[in-house]
C-alpha positions as CSV (number, residue, x, y, z in Angstrom):
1,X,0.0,0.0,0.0
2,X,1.7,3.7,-1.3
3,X,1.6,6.2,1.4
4,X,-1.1,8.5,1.7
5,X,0.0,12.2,0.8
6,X,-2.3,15.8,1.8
7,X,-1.4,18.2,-0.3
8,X,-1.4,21.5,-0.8
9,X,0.3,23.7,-4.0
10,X,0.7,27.4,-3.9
11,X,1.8,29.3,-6.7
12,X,2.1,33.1,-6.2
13,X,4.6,33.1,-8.3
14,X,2.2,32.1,-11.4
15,X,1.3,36.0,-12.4
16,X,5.2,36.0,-13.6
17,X,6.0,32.4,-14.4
18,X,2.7,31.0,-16.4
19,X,4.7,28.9,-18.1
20,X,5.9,27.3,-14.5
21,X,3.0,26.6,-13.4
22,X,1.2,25.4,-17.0
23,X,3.9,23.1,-16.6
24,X,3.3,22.4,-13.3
25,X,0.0,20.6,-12.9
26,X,-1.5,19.5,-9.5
27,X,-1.6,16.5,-10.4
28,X,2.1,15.9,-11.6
29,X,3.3,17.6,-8.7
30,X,1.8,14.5,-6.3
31,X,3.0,12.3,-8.9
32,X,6.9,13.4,-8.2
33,X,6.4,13.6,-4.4
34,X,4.8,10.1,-4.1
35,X,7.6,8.5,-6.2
36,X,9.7,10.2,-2.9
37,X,7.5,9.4,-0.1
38,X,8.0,6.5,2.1
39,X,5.0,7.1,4.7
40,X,1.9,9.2,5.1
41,X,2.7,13.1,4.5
42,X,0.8,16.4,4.4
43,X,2.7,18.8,2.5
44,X,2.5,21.9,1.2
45,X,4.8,23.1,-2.2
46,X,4.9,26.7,-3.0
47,X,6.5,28.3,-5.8
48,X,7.6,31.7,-5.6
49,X,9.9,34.5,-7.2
50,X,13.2,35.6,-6.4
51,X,12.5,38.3,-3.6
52,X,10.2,35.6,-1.5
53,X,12.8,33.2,-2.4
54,X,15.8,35.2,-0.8
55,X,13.9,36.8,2.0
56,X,13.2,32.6,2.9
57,X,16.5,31.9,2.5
58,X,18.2,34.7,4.4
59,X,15.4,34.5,7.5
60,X,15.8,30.5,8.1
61,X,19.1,29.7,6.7
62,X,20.8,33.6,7.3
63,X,22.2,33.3,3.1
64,X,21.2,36.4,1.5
65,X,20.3,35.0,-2.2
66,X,17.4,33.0,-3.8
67,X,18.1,29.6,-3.7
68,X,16.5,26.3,-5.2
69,X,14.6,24.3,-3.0
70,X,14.0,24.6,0.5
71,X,12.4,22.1,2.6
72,X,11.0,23.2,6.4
73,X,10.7,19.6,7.6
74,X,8.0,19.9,10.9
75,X,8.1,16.4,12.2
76,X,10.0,16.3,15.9
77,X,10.9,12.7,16.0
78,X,10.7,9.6,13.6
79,X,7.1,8.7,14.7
80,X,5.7,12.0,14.0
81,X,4.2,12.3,10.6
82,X,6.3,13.7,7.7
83,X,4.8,17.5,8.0
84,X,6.5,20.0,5.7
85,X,6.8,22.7,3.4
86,X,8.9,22.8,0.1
87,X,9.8,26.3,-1.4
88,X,11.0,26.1,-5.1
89,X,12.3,29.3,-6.3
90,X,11.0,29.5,-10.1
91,X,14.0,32.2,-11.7
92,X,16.6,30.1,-9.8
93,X,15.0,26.7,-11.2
94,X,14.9,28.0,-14.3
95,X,18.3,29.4,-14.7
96,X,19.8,26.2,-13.4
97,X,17.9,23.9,-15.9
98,X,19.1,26.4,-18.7
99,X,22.6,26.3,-17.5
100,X,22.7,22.6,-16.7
101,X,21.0,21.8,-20.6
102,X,18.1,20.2,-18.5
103,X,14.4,20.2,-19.8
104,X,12.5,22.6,-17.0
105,X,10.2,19.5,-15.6
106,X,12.9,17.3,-15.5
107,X,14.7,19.8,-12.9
108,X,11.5,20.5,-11.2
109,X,10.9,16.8,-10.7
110,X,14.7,16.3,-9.3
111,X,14.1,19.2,-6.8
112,X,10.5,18.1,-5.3
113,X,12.1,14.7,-5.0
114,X,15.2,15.8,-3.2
115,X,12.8,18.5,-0.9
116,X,10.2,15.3,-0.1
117,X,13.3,13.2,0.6
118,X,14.5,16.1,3.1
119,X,11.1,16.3,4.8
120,X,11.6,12.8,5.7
121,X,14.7,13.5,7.3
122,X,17.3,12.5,4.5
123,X,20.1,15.0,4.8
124,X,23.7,15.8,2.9
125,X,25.9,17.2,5.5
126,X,27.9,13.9,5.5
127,X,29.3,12.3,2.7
128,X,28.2,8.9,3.4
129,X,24.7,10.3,3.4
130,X,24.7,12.5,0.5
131,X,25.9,9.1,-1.3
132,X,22.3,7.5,0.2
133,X,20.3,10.4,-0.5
134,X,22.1,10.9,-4.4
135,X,21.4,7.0,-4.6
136,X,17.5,7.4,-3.5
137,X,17.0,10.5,-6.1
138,X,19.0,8.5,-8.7
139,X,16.6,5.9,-8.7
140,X,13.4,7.7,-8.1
141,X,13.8,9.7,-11.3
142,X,14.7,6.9,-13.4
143,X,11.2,4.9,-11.8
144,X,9.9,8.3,-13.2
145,X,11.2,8.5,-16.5
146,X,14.3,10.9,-15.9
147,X,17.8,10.3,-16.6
148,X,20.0,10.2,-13.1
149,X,19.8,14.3,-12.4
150,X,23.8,13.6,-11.2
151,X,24.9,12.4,-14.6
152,X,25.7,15.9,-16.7
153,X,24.0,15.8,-20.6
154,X,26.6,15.6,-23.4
């Protein structure tokens, strides 16, 4: 039986990145984060501009710029249930898919995995678990039709 998964998708962001969210649909969305989830969740994705973005970023994590994805991860212990909000910063994903010669969805999926894998307490701090948690992602986007996001495109 697949987890169960609440969700919630904000996108103020949509007024200045239509293309984002057309691309974007509810429905995919759940799609990416159930590939990811490995019990019950109620989460809440937002995607948002570059100020919101940086303001995030600077208030929670004190780095003054816009950054990816970030994940606020609400669960206290291991049998609380995966609670959390992921924060994807649309210019930023953009601009790295561009850069990186990745299609747009195919970086969008790779981030909302990596956040839903953070709200369940995977981390990359250490090596030996940035390994795990590249390993996880790795084969979560292949079982979703993506090529391994660690793997640069010729």
């Amino acid at each position: 039986m697949s987890p169960r998964l609440t969700l919630s998708v904000q996108f103020p962001a949509a007024k200045t990145y239509p293309s984002h969210k057309a691309a974007l649909p509810r429905a995919t969305v759940a799609r990416w984060i159930k590939a990811a989830l490995f019990a019950d969740a109620e989460l809440t994705v937002r995607f948002v501009d570059e100020d919101e973005g940086r303001v995030l970023n600077r208030t929670y994590r004190q780095k003054d710029y816009a950054t990816n994805v970030l994940t606020f991860a609400y669960a206290e212990s291991e049998d609380d249930p995966v609670t959390g909000d992921l924060i994807l910063c649309c210019p930023v994903v953009e601009r790295e898919a561009t850069e990186q010669g990745k299609p747009l969805a195919a970086h969008y999926a790779h981030l909302i995995v990596h956040g839903t894998l953070h709200a369940q307490g995977y981390d990359h701090e250490v090596e030996s678990e940035a390994q795990e948690m590249e390993s996880i992602e790795t084969d979560i986007m292949q079982s979703l039709g993506f090529p391994d996001p660690y793997v640069p495109l010729t």
